[in-house]
mmJSON file of the N, C-alpha and C atoms, coordinates in Angstrom:
{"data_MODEL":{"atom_site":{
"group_PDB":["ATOM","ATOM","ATOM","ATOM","ATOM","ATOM","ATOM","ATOM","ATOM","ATOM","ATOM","ATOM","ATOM","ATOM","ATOM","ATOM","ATOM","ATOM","ATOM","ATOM","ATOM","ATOM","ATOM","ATOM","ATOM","ATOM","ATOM","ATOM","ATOM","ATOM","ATOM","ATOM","ATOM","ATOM","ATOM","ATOM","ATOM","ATOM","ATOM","ATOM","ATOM","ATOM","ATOM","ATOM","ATOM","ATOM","ATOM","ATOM","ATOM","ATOM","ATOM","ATOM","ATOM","ATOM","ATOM","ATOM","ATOM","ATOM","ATOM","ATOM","ATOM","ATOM","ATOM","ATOM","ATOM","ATOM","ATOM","ATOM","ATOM","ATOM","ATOM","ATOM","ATOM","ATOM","ATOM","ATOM","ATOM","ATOM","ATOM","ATOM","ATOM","ATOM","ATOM","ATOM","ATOM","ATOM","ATOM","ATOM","ATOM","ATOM","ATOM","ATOM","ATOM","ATOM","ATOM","ATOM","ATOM","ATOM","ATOM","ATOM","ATOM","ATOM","ATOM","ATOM","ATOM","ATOM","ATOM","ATOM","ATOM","ATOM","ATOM","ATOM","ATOM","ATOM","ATOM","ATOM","ATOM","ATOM","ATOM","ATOM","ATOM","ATOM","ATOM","ATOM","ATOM","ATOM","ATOM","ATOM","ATOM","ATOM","ATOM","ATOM","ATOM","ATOM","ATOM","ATOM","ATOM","ATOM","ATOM","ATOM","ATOM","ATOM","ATOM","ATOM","ATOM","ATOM","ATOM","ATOM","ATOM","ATOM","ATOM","ATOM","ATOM","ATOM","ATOM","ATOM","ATOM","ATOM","ATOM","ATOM","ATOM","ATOM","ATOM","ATOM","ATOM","ATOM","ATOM","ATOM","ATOM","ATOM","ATOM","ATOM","ATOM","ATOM","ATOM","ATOM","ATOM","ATOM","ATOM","ATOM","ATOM","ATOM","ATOM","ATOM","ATOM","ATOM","ATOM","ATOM","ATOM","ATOM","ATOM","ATOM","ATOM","ATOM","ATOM","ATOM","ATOM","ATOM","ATOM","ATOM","ATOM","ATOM","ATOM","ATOM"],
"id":[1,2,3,4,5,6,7,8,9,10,11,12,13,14,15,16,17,18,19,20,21,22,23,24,25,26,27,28,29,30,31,32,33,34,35,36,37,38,39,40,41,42,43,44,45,46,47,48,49,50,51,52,53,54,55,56,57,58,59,60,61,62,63,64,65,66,67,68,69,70,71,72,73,74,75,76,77,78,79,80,81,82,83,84,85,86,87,88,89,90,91,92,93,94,95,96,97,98,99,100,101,102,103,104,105,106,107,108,109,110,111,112,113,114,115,116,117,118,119,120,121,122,123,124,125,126,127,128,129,130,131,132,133,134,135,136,137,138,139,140,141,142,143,144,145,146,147,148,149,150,151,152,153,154,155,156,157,158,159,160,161,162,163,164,165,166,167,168,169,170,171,172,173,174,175,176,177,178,179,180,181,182,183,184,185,186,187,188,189,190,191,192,193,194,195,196,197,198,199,200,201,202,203,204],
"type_symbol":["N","C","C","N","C","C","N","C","C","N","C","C","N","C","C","N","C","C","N","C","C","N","C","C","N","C","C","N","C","C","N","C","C","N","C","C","N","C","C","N","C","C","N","C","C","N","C","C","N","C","C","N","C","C","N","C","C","N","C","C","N","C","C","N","C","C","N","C","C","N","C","C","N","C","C","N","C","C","N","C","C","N","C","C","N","C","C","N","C","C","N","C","C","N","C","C","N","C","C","N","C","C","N","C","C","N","C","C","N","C","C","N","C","C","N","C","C","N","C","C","N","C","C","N","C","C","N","C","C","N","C","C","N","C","C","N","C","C","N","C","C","N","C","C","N","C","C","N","C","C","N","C","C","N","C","C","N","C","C","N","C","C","N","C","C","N","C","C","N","C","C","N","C","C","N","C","C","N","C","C","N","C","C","N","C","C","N","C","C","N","C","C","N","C","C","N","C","C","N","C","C","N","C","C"],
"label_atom_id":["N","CA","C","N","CA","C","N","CA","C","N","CA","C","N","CA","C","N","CA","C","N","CA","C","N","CA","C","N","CA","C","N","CA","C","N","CA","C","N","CA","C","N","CA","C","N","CA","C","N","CA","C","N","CA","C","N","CA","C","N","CA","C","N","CA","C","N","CA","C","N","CA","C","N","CA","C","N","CA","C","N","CA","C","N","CA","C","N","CA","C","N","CA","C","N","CA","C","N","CA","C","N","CA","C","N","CA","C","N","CA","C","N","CA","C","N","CA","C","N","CA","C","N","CA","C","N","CA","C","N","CA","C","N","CA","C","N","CA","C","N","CA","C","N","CA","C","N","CA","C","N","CA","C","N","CA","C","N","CA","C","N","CA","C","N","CA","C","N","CA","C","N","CA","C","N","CA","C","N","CA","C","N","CA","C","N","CA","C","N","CA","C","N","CA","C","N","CA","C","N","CA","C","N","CA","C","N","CA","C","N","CA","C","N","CA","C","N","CA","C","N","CA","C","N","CA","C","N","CA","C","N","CA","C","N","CA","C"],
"label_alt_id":[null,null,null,null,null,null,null,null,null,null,null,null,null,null,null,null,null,null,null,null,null,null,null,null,null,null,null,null,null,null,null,null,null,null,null,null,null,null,null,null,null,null,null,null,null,null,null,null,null,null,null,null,null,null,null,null,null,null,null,null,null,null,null,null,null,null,null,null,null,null,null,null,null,null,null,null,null,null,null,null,null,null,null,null,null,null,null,null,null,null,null,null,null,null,null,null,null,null,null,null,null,null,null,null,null,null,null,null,null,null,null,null,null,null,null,null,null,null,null,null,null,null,null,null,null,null,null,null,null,null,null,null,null,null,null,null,null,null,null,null,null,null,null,null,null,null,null,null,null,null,null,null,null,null,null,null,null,null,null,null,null,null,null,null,null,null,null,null,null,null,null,null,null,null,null,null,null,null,null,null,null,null,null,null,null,null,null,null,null,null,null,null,null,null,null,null,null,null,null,null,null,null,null,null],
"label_comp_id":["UNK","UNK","UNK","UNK","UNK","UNK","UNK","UNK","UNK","UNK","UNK","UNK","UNK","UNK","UNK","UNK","UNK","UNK","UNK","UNK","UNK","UNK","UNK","UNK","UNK","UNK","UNK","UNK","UNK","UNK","UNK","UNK","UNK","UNK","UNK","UNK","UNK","UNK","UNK","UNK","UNK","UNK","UNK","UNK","UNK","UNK","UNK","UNK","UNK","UNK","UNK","UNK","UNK","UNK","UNK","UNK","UNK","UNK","UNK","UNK","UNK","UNK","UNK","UNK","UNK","UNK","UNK","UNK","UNK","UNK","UNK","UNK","UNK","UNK","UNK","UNK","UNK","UNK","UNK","UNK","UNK","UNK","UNK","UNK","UNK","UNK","UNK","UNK","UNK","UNK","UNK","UNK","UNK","UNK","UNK","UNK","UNK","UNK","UNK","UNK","UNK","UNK","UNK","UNK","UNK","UNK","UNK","UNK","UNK","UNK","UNK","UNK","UNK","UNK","UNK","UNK","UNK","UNK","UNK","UNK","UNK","UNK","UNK","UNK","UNK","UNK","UNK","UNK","UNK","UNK","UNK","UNK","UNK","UNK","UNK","UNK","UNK","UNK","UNK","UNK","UNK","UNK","UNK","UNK","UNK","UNK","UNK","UNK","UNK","UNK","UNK","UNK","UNK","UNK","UNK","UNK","UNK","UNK","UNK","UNK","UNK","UNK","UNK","UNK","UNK","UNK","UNK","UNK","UNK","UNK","UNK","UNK","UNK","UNK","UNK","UNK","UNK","UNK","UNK","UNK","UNK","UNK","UNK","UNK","UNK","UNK","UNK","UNK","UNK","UNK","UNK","UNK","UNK","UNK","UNK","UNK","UNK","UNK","UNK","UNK","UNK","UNK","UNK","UNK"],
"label_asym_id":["A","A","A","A","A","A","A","A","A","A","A","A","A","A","A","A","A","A","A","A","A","A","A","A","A","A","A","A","A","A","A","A","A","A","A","A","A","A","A","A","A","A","A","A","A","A","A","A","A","A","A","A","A","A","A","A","A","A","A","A","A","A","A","A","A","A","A","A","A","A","A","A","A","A","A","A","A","A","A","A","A","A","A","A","A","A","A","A","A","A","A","A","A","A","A","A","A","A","A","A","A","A","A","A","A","A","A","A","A","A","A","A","A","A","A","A","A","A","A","A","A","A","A","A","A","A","A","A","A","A","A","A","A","A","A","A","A","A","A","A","A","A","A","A","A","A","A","A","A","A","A","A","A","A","A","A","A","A","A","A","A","A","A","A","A","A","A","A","A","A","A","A","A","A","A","A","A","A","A","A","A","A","A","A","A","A","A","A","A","A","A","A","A","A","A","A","A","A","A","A","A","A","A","A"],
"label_entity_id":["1","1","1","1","1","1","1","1","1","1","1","1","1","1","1","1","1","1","1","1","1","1","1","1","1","1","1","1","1","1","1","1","1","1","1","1","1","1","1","1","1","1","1","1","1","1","1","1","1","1","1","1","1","1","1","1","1","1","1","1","1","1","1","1","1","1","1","1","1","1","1","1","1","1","1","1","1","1","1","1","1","1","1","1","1","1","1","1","1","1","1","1","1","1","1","1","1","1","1","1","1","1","1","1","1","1","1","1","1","1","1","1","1","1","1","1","1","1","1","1","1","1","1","1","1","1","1","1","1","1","1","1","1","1","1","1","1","1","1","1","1","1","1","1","1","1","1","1","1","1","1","1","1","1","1","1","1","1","1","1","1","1","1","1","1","1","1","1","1","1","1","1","1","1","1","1","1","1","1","1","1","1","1","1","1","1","1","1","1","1","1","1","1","1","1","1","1","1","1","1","1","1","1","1"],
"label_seq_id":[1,1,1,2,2,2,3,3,3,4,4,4,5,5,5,6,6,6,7,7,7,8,8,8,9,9,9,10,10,10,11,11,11,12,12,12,13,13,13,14,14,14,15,15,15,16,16,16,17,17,17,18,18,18,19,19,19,20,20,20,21,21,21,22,22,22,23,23,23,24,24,24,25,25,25,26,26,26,27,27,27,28,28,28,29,29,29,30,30,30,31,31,31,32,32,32,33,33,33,34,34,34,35,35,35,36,36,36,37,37,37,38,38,38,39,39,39,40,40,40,41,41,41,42,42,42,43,43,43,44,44,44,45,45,45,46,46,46,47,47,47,48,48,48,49,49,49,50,50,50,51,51,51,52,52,52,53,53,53,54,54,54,55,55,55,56,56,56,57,57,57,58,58,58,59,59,59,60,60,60,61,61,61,62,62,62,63,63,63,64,64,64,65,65,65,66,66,66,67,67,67,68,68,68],
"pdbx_PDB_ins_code":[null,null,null,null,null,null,null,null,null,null,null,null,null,null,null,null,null,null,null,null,null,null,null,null,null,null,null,null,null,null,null,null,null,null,null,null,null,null,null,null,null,null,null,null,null,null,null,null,null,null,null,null,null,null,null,null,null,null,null,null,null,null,null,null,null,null,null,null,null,null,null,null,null,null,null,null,null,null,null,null,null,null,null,null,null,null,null,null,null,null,null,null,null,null,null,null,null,null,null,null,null,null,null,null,null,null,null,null,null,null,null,null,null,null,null,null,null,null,null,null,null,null,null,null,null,null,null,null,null,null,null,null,null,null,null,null,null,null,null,null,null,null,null,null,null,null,null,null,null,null,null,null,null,null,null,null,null,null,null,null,null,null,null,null,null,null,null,null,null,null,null,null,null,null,null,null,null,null,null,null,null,null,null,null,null,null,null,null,null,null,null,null,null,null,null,null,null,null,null,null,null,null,null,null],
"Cartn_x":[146.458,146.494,145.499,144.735,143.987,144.647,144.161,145.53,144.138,144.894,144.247,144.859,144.134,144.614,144.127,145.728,145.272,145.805,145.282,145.683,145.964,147.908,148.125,148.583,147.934,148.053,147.727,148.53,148.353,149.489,149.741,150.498,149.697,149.824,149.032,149.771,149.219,150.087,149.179,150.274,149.492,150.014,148.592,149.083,148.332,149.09,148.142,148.333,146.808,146.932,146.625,147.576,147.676,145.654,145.687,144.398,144.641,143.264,143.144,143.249,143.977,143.536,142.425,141.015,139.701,139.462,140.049,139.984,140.46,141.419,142.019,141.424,141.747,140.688,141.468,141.387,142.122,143.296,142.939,143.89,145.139,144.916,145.925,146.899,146.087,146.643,147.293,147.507,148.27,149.42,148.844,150.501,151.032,150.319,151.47,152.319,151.718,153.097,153.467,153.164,154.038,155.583,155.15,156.034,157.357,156.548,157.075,157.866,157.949,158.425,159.942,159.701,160.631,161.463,161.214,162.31,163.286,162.196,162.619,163.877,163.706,164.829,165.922,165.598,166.724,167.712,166.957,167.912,168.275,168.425,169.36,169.81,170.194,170.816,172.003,171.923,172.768,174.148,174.783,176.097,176.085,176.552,176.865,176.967,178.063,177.658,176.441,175.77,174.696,173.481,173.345,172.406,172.098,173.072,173.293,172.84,172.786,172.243,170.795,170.087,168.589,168.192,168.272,167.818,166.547,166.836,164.984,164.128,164.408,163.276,162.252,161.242,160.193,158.951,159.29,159.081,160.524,160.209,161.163,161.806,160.171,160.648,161.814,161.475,162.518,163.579,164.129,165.079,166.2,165.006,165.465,166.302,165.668,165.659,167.272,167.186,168.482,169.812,169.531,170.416,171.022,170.343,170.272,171.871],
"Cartn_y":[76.41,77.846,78.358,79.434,80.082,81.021,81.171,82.129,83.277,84.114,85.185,86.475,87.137,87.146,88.959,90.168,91.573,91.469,92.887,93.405,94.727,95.146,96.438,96.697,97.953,98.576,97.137,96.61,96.037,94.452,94.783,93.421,92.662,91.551,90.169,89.978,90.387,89.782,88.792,87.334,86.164,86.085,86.357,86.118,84.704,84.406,83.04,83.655,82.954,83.006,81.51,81.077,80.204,79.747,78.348,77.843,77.71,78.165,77.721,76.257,75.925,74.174,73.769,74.597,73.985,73.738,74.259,74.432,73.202,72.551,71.267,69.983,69.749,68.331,67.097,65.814,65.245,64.969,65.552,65.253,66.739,67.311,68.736,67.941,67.151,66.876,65.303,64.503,63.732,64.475,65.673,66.711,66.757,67.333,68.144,66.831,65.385,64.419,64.088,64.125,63.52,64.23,66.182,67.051,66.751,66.667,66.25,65.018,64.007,63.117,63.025,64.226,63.862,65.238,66.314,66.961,66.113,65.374,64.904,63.627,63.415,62.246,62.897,64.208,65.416,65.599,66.119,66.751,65.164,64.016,62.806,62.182,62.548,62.714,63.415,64.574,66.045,66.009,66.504,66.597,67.819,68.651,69.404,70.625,70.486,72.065,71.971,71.3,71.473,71.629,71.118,71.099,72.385,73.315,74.691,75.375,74.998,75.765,75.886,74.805,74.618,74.631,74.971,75.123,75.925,76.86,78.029,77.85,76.471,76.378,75.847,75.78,75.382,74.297,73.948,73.05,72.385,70.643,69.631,70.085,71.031,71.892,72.466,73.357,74.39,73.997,73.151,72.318,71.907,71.076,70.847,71.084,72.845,73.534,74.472,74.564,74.866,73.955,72.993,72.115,71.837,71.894,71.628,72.738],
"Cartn_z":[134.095,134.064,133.048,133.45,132.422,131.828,130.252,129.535,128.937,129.288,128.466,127.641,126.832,125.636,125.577,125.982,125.634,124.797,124.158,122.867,123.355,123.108,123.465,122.452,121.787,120.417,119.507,118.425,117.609,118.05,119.116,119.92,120.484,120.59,120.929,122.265,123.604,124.556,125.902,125.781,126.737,128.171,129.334,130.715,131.06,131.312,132.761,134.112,134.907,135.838,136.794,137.625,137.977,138.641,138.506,138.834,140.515,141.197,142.248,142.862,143.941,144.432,144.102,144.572,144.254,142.216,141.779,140.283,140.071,140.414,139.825,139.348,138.409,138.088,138.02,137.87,137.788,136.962,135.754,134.729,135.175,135.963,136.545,137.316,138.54,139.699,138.9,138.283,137.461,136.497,136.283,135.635,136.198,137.478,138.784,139.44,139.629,139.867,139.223,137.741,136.502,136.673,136.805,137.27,138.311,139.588,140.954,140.456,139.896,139.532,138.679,138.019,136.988,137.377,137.914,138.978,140.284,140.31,141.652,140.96,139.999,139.007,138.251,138.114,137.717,138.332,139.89,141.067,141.632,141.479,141.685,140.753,139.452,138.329,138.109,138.756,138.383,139.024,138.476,139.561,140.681,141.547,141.773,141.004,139.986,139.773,138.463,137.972,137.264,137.797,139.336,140.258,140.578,140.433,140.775,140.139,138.831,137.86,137.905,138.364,138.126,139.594,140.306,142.165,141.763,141.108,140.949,139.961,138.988,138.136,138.856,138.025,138.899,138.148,136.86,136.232,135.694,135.136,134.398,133.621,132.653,131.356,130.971,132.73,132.634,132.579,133.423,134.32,132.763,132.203,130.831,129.721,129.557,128.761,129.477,130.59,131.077,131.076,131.119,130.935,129.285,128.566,127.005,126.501],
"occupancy":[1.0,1.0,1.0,1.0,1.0,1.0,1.0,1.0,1.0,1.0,1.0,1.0,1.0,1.0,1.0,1.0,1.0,1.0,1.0,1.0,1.0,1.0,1.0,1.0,1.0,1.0,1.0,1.0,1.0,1.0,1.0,1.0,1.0,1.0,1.0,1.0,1.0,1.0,1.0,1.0,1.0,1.0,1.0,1.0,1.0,1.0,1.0,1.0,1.0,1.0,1.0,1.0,1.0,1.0,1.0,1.0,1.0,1.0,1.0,1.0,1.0,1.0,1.0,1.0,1.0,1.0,1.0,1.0,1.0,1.0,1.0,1.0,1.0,1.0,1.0,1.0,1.0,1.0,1.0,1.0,1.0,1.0,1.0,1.0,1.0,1.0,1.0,1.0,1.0,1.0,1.0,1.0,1.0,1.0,1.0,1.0,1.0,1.0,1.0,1.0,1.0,1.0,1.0,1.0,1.0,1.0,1.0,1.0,1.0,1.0,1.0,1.0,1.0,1.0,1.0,1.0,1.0,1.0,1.0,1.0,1.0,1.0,1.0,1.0,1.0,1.0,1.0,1.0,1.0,1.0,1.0,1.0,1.0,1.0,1.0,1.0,1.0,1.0,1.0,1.0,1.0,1.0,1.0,1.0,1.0,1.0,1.0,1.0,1.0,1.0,1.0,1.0,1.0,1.0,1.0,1.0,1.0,1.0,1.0,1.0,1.0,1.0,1.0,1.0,1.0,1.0,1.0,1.0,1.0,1.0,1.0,1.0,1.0,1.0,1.0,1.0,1.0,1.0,1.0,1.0,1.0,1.0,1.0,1.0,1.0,1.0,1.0,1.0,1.0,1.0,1.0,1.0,1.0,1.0,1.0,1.0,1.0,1.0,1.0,1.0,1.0,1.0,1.0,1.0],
"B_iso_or_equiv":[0.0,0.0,0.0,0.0,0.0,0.0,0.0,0.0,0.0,0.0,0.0,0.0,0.0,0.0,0.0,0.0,0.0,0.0,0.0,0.0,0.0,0.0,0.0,0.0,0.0,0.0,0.0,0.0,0.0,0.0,0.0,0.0,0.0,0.0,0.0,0.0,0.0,0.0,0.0,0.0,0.0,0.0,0.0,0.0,0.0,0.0,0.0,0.0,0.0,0.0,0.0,0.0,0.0,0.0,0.0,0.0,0.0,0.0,0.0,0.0,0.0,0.0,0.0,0.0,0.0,0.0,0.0,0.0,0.0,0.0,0.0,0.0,0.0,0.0,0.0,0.0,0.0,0.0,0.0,0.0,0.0,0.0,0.0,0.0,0.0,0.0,0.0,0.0,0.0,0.0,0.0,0.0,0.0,0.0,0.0,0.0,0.0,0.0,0.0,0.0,0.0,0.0,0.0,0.0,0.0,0.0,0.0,0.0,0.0,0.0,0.0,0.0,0.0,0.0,0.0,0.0,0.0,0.0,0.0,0.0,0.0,0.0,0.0,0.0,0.0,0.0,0.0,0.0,0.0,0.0,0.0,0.0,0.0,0.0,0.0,0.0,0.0,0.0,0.0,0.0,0.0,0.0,0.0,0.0,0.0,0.0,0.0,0.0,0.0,0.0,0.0,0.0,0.0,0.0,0.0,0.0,0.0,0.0,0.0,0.0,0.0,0.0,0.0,0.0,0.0,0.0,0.0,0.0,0.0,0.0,0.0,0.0,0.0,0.0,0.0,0.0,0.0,0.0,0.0,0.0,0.0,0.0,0.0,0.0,0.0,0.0,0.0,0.0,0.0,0.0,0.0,0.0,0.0,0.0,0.0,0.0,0.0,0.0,0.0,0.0,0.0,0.0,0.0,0.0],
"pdbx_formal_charge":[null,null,null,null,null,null,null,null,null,null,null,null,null,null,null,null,null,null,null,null,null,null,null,null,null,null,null,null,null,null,null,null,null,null,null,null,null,null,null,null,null,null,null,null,null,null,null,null,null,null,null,null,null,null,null,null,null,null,null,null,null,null,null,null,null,null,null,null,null,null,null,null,null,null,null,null,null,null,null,null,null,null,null,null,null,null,null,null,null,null,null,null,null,null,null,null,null,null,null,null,null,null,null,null,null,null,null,null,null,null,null,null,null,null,null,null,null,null,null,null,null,null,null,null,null,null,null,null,null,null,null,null,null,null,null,null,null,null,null,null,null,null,null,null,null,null,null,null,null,null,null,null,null,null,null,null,null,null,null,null,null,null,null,null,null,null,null,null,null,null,null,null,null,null,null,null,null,null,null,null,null,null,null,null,null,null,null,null,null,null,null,null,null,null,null,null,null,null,null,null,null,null,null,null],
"auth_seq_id":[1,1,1,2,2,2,3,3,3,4,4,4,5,5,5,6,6,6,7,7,7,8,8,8,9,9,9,10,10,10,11,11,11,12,12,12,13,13,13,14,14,14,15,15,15,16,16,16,17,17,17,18,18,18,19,19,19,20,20,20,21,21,21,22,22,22,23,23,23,24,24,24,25,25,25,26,26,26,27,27,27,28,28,28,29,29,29,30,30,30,31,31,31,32,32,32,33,33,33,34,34,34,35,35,35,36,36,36,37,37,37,38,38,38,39,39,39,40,40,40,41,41,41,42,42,42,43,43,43,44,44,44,45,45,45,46,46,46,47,47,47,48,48,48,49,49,49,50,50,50,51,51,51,52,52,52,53,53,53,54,54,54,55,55,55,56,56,56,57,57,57,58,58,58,59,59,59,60,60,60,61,61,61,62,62,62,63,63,63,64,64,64,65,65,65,66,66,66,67,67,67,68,68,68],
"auth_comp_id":["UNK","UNK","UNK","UNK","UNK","UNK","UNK","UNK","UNK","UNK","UNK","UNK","UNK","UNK","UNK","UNK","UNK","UNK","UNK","UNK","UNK","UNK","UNK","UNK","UNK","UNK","UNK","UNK","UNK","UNK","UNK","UNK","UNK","UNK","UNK","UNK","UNK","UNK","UNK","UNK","UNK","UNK","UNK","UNK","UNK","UNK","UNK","UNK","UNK","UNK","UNK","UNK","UNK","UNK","UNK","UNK","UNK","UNK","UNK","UNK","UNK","UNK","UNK","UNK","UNK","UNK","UNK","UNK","UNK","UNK","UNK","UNK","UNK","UNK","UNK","UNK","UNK","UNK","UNK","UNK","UNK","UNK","UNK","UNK","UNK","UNK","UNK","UNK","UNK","UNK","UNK","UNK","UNK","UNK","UNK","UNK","UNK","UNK","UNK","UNK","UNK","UNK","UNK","UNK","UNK","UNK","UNK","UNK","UNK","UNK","UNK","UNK","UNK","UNK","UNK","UNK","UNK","UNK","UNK","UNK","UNK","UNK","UNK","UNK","UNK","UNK","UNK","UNK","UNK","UNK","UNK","UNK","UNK","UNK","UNK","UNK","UNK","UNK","UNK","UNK","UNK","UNK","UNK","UNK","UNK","UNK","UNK","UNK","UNK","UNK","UNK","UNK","UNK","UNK","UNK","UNK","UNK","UNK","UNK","UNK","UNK","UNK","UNK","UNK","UNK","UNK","UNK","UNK","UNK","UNK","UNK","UNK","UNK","UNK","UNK","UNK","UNK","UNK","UNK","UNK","UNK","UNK","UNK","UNK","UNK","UNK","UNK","UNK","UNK","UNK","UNK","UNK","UNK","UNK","UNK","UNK","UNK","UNK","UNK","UNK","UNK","UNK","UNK","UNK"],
"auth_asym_id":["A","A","A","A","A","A","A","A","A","A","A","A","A","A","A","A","A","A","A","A","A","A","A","A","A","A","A","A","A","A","A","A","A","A","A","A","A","A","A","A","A","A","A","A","A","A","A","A","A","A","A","A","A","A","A","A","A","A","A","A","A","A","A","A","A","A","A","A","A","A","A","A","A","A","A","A","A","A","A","A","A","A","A","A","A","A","A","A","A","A","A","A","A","A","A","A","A","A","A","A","A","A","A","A","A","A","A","A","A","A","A","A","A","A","A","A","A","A","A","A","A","A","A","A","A","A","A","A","A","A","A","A","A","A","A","A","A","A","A","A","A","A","A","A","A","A","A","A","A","A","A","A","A","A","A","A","A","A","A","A","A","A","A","A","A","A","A","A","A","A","A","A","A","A","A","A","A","A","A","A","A","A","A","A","A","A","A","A","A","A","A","A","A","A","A","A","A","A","A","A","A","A","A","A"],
"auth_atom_id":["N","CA","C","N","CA","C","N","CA","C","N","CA","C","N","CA","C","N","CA","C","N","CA","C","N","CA","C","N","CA","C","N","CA","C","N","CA","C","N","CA","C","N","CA","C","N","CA","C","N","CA","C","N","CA","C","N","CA","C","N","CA","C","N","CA","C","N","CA","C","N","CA","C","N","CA","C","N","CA","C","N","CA","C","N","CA","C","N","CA","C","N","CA","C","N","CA","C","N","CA","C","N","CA","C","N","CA","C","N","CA","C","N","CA","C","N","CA","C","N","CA","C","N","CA","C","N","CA","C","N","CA","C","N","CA","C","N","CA","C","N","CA","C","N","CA","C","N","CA","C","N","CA","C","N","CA","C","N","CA","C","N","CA","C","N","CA","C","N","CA","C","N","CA","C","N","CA","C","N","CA","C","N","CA","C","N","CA","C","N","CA","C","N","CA","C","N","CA","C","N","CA","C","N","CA","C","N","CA","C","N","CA","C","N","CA","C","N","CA","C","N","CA","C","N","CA","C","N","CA","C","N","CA","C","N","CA","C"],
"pdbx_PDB_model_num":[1,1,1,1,1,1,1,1,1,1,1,1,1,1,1,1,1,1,1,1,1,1,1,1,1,1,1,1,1,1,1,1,1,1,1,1,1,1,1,1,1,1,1,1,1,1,1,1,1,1,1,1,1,1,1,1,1,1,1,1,1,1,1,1,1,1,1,1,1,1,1,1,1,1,1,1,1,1,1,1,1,1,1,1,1,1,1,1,1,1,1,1,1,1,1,1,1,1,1,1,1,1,1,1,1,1,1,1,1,1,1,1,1,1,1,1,1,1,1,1,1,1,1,1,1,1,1,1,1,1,1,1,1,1,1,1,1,1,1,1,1,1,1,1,1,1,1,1,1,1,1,1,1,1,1,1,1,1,1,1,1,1,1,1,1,1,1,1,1,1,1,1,1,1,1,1,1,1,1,1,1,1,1,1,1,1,1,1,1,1,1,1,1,1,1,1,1,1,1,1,1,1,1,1]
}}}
């Protein structure tokens, strides 16, 4: 993701915007299954109702960080 950087009034505020497919380099497309990987070891880990909880994250991170 490219991050960029307004300044509204005297606030510092950060957007990304997601990289195109053609943008990807290798070291992206090795995140993105490192990713795929370790969701995919989450959601056959989880029980039922914790599974529930994390259905709309969309990174491990998140997944994670919800669970914690």
């Amino acid at each position: 993701m490219k991050e960029t950087e307004t300044k509204v009034g005297e606030v510092i505020t950060k957007s990304s915007t997601p990289k195109l497919e053609s943008e990807y380099n290798d070291e992206d497309l090795k995140k993105l299954s490192l990713n795929f990987k370790a969701i995919n070891f989450l959601h056959c880990a989880l029980n039922e109702n914790d599974y529930m909880k994390i259905t709309n994250c969309k990174t491990a991170k998140e997944i994670w960080d919800k669970l914690e």
